[in-house]
C-alpha positions in Angstrom: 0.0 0.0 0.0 2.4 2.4 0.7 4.4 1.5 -2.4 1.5 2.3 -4.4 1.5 6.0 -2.5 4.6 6.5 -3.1 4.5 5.8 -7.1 1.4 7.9 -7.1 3.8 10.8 -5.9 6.7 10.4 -7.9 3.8 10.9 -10.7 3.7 14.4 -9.9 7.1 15.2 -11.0 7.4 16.6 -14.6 10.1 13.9 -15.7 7.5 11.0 -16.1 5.7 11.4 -19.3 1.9 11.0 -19.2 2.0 7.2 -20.2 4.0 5.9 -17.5 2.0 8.0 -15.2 -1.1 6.2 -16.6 0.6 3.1 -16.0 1.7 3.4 -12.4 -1.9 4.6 -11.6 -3.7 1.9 -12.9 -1.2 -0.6 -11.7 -2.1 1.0 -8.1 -5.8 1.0 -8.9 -5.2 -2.6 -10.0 -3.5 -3.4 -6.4 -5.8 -1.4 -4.3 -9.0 -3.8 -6.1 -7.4 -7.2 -5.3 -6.7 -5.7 -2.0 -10.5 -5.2 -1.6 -12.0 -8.2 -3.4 -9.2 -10.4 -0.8 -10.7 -8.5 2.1 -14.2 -9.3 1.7 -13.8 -13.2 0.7 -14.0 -14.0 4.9 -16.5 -11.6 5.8 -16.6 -8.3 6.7 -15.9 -7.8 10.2 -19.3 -6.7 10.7 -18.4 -3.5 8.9 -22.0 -2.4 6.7 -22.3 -0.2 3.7 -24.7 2.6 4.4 -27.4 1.4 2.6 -27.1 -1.6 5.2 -27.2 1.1 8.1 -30.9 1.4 7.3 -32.9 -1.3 7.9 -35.5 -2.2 5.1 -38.3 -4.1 5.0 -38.4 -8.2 6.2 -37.7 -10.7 3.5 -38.7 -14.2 3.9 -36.7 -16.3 1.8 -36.7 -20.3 1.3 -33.7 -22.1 1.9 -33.2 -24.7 -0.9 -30.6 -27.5 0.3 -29.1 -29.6 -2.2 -27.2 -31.7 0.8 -29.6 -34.9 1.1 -29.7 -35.3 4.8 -30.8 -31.1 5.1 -34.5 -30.5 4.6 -35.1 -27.2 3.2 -36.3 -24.0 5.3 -37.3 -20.8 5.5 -35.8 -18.1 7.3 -36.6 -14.4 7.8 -34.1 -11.3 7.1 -33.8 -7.5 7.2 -33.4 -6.0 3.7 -29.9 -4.5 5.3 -28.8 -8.0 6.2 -25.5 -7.9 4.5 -24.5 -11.9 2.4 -21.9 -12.6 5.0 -24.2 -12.3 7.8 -27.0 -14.2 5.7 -24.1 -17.4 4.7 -24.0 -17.2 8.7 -27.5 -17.7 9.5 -28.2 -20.3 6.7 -25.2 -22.1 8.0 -26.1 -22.3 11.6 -29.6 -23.3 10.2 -28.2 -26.1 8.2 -25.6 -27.1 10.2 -22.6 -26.4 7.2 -19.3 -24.2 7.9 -19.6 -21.0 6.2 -16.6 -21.2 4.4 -18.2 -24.3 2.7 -21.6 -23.0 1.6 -22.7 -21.6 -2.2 -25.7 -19.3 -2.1 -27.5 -19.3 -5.6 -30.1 -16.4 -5.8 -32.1 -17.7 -8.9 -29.7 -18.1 -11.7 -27.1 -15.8 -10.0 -24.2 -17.6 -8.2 -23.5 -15.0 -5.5 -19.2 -14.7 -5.3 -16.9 -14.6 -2.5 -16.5 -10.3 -3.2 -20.6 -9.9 -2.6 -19.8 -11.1 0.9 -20.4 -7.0 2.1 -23.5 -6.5 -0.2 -26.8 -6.3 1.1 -30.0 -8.7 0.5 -31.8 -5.4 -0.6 -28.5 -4.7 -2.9 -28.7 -8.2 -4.8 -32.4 -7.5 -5.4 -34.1 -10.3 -3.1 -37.5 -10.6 -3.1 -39.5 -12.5 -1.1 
């Protein structure tokens, strides 16, 4: 991170033509997205978006399992429940680690990086 600060500075000086300067900056934007993306793969310290500092209507959604001993269920959540903190409830409900579960929201296979989304921001409905 503070390699990336410091090329961003050294872009300021008038040696560095305006290509290289376009090249260190998105190589910095570049680093500063995995950085994010890696972040929010194992949750999101209970950090919330500010849409997810509201709380929004209650969703009822049913739980389909495709593990054969797990019967399906339904469970009840805030519009401002964020996907990590729904993986946890799901998980506790069907007895799975979270690190192990896949949530599929109708055709859409929700990724690792949604984890600090909101159910309101992937457009559940009940």
């Amino acid at each position: 991170m503070k390699k990336c600060i410091d090329l961003i500075q050294q872009t300021n000086s008038s040696s560095i033509s305006s290509d290289e300067k376009h090249n260190i900056i998105t190589k910095c934007l570049h680093v500063l997205n995995l950085m994010i993306e890696e972040s929010e793969k194992k949750g999101t310290a209970r950090v919330k978006s500010h849409s997810g500092l509201i709380k929004n209507k209650i969703i009822k959604l049913k739980i389909n399992s495709f593990i054969p001993k797990v019967d399906d269920c339904y469970i009840r959540v805030f519009g401002n429940t964020t996907v990590w903190d729904l993986k946890e409830i799901i998980s506790k409900k069907v007895g799975v680690a979270v690190d192990f579960l896949r949530l599929r929201i109708e055709s859409y296979e929700v990724c690792e990086t949604d984890n600090g989304k909101t159910v309101q921001d992937l457009n559940v409905k009940n």
